[in-house]
N, C-alpha and C positions, 0 to 999 in steps of 0.2 A: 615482574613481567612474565618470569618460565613459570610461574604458580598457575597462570592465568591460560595456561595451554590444556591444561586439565578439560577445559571444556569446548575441547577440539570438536567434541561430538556432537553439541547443539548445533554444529552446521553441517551436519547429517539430514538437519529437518528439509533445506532444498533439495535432496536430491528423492528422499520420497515426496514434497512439494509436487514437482515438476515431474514424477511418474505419474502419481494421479491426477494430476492435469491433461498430461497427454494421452495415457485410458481414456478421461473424459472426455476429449477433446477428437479422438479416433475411434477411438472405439465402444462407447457405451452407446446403445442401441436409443435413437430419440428420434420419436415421431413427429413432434411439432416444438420448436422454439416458441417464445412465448416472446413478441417482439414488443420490448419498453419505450422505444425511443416514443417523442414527447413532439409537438408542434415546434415548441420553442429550441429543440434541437436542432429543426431544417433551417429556424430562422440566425441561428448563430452563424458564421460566416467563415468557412475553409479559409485556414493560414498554413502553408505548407512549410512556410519557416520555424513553424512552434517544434520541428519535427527532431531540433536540434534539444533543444530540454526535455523534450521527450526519449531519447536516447540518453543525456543527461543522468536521468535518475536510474541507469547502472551506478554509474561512477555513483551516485550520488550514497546508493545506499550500499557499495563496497565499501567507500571513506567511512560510513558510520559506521560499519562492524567492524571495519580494520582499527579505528581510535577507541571505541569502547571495548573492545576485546584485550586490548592491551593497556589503557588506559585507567578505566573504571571497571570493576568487577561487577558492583552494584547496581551500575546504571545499565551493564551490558545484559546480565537478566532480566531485568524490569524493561528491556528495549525490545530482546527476542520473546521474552512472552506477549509485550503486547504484540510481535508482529506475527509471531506466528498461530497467537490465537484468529486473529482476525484472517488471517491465509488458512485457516481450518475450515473455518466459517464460510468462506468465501467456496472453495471445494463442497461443501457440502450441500450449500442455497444452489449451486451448478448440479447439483446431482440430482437436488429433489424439485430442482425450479429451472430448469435449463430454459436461455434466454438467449436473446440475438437483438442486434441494430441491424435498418435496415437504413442506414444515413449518408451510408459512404457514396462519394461522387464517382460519379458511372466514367469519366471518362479522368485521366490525370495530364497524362501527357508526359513529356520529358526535357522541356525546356529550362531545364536548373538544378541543381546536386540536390534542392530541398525534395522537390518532386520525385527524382529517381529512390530518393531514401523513403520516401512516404508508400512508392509506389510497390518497393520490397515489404516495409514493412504489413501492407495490406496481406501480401501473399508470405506471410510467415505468421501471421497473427491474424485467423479467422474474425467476424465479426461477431461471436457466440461466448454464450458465459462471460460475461462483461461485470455483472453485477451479484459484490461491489466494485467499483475499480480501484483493482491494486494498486494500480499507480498513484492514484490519490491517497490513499489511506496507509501505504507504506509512508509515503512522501511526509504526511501531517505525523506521525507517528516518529520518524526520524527527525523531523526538525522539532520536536516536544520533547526528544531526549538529548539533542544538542544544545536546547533551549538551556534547560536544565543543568546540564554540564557545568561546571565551575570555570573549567578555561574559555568558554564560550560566553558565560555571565564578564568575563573579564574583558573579553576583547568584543567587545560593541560589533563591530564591523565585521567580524566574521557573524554572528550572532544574526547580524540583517541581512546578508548574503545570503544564509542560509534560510531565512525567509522569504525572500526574493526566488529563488532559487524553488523552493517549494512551491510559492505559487504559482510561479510560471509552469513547471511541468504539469499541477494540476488542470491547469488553464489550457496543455495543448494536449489535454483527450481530451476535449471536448472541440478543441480549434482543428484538432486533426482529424474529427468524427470516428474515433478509436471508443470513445463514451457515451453516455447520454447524460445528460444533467442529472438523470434519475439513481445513476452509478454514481455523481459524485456527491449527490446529496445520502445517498445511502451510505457510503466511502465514510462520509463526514458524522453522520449519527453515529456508525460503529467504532469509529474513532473515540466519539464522545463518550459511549460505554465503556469501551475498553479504558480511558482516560481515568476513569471513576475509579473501574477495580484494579488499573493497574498503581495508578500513580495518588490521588487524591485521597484515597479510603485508606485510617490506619488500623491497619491489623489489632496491632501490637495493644491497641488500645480498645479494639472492640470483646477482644481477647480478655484481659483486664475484666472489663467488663461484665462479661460470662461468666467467669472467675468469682467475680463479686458475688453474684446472683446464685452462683452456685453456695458459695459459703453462709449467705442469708440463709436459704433454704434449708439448708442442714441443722 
């Protein structure tokens, strides 16, 4: 476990994350948003309860760094590179593609802790650079390295929890108009990329491979 603090500094990457977020998000000079939302986003329907999974997936993806960080060495790089490739990407498509929804409901109110929580989170969390949503594509990304995990393979129930768990957050951007479908299908291809080159593709063997072709050749 003290071997595995070595790489204290992979979680260096949130705090330049969440600088150039907020440059982008303050300060980078934009003329026009480029607004994605979809038909079929107006027609989805406000749940201001989803607003508890949607706060949720803190905790959700501190527990994953806190157990792979300490637990699996292996799994805990092959989990931050896929998340923080996809959190590069995501900064960068806002840089050269800056985007917005225009979905959120005009008026909330305050008749229940779900709404006062929605109503905050509106005014901390502009509706701009959305896409992809993080929250979807951490969330899928995190429960595919829990999935994975051996103690996780072993205990069924936690294993579904945590698919449960996934999809409900991914379900309340778009329940809470936080999203567009367009962010979570996006969210969902870049997943499936990253899926390929992080987890599915063997190196080791395409490596091999080359190797061969090289010694033919010669």
């Amino acid at each position: 476990m003290k071997k595995n603090w070595r790489y204290w500094w992979t979680l260096l990457y949130f705090v330049v994350y969440l600088v150039c977020f907020f440059f982008i998000e303050h300060f980078m000079p934009v003329t026009q948003y480029h607004m994605i939302s979809t038909p079929i986003d107006h027609m989805i329907p406000f749940n201001e309860w989803f607003v508890f999974f949607y706060i949720g997936w803190f905790g959700y993806i501190f527990f994953s760094f806190w157990y792979f960080f300490f637990k699996d060495k292996k799994e805990y790089l092959q989990m931050i590179t896929f998340l923080f490739t996809g959190m590069t990407i995501f900064i960068v498509v806002s840089v050269i593609y800056p985007n917005g929804l225009d979905i959120r409901p005009k008026q909330l109110g305050h008749s229940n802790i779900a709404l006062i929580l929605v109503d905050l989170l509106y005014k901390i969390d502009t509706p701009t650079n959305v896409f992809p949503s993080i929250h979807v594509y951490n969330s899928l990304a995190v429960h595919i390295a829990l999935h994975r995990s051996e103690w996780f393979q072993k205990h069924k129930a936690f294993d579904i929890a945590s698919l449960i768990l996934c999809v409900s957050i991914c379900m309340s951007t778009v329940l809470l108009k936080q999203h567009s479908i367009t962010d979570v299908i996006g969210a969902s291809i870049l997943m499936a990329v990253m899926y390929t080159l992080v987890y599915a593709t063997d190196y080791s063997r395409l490596l091999k491979k080359s190797r061969d072709k090289e010694i033919e050749m010669q």
